[in-house]
Backbone bond lengths (Angstrom), bond angles and torsions (degrees), N, CA, C in turn:
res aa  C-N    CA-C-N  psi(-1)  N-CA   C-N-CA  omega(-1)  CA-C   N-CA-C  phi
1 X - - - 1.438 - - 1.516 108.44 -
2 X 1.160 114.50 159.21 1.604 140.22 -165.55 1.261 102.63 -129.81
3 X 2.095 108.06 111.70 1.767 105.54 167.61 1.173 96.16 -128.01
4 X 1.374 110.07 139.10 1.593 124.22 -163.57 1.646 109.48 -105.36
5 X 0.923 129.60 148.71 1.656 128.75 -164.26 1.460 89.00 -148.82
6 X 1.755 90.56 146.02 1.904 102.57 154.90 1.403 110.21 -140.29
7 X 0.973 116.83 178.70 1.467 132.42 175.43 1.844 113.87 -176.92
8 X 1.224 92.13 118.39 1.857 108.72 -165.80 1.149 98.35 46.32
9 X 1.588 137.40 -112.60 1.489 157.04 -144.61 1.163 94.38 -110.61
10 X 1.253 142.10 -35.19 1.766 141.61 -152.29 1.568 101.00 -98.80
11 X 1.525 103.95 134.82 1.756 98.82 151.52 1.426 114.83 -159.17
12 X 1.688 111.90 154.83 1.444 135.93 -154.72 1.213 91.85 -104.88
13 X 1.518 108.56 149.27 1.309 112.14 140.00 1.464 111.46 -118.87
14 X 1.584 114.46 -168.59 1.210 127.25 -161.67 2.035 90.75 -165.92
15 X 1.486 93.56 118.76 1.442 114.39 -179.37 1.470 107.96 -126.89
16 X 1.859 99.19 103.87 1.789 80.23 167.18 1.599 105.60 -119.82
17 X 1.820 110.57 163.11 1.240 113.09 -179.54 1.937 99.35 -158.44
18 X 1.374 89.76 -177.59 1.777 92.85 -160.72 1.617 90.18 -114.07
19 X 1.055 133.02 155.97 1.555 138.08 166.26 0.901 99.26 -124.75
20 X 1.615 93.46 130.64 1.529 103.99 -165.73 1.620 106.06 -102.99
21 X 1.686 107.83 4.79 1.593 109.10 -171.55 1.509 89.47 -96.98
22 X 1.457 149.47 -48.88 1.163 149.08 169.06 1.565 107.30 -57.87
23 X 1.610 123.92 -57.40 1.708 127.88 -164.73 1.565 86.16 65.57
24 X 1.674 102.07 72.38 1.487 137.36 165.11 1.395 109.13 -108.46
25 X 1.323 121.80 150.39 1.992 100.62 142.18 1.875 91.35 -114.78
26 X 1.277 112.33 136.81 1.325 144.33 170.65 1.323 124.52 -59.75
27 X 1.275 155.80 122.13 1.890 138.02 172.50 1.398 81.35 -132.07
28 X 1.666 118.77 159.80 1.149 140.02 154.01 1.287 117.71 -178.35
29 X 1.671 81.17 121.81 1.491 101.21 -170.31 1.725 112.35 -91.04
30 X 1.357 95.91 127.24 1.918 91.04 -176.84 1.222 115.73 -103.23
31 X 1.300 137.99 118.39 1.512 148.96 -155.44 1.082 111.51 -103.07
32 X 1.524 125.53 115.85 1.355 135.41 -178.12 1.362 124.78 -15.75
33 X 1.620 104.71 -32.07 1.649 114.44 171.56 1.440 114.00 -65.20
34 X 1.343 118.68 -14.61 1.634 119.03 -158.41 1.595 115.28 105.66
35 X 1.206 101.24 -41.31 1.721 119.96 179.18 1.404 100.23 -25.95
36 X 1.261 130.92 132.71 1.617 126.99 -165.63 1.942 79.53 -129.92
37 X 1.459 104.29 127.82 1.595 107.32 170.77 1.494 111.69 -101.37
38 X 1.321 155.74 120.61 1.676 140.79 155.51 1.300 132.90 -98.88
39 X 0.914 108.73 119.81 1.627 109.61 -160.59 2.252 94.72 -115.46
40 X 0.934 109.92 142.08 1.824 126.02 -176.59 1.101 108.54 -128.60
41 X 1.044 140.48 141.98 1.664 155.54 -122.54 1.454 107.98 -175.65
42 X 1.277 116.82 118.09 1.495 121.18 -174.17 1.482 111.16 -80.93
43 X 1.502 106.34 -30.47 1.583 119.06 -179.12 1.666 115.08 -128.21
44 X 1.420 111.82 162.06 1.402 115.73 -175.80 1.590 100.40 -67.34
45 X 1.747 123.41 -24.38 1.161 115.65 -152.28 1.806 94.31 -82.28
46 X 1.316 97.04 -63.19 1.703 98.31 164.00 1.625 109.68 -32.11
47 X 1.152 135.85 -80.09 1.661 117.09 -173.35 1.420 109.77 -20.87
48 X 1.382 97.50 -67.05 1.695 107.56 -149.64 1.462 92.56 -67.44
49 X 0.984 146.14 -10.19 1.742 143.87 -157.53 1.950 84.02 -94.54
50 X 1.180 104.11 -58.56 2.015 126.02 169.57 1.757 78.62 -31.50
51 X 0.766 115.98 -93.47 1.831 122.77 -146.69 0.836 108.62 -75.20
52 X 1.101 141.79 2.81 1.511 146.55 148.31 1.554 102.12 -49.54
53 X 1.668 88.36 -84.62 1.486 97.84 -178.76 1.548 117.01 -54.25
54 X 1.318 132.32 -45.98 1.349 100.95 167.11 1.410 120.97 -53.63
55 X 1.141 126.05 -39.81 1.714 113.52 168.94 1.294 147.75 -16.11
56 X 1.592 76.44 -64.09 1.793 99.21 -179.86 1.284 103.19 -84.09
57 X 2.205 126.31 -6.40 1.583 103.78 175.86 1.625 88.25 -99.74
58 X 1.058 113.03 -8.03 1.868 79.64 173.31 1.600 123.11 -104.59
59 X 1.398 108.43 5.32 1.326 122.84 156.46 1.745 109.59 -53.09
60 X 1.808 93.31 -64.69 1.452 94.51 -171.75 1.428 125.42 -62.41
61 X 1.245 108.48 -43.38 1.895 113.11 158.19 1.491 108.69 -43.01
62 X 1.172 128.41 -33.80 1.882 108.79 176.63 1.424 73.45 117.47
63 X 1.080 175.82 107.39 1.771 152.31 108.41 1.485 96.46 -109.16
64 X 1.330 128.68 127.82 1.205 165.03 -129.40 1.885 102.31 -127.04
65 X 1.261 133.33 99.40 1.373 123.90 179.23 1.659 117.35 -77.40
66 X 1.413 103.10 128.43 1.630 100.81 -163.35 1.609 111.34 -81.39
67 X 0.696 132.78 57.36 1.839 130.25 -177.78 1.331 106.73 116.50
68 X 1.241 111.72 -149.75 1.609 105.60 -178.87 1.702 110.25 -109.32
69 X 1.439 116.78 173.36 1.777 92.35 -179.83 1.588 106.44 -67.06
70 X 1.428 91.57 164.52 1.813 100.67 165.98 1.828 97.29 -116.29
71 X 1.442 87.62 146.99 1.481 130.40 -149.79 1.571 95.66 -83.76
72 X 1.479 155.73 100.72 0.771 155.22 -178.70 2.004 119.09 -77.15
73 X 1.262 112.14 123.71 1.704 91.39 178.48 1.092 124.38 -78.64
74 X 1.458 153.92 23.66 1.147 159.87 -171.56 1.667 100.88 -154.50
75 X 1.206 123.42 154.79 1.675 147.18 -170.40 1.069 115.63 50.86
76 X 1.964 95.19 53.58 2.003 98.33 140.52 1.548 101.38 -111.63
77 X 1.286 91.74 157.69 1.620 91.60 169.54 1.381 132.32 -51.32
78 X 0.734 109.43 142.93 1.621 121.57 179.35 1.479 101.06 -93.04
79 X 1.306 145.13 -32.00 1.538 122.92 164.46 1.492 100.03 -133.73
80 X 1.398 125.87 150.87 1.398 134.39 170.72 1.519 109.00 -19.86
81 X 1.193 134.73 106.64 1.577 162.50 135.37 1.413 86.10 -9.14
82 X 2.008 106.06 163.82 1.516 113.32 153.24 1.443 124.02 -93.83
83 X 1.051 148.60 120.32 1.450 118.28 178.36 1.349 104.43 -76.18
């Protein structure tokens, strides 16, 4: 999935997905500079704990979510994940 952010002139996204060659879940945050961040997650609980906290820091910075995410067709798992 694809969540789109702005703030004044600048905007982020945020792409998450599962690898199914590791049985990762994936985040990467892309920074107006280009700067591409990746963060890998052994468990669903770890991700979502990840996106939490980015949440509430790009809430607090002012960043503005542009629509709703878009739904990507590739990086869901292909067999039941671990939590």
């Amino acid at each position: 999935m694809l969540w789109f952010y702005t703030r004044d002139q600048n905007a982020l996204c945020i792409e998450t997905r599962y690898d199914n060659q590791t049985f990762e879940y994936v985040g990467i945050l892309k920074h107006p500079t280009g700067e591409k961040e990746t963060h890998r997650f052994p468990t669903a609980k770890a991700f979502r704990e990840w996106l939490v906290g980015i949440d509430h820091r790009l809430m607090a910075e002012r960043w503005l979510q542009q629509g709703p995410p878009h739904i990507l067709p590739d990086g869901w798992p292909d067999q039941t994940p671990p939590r």
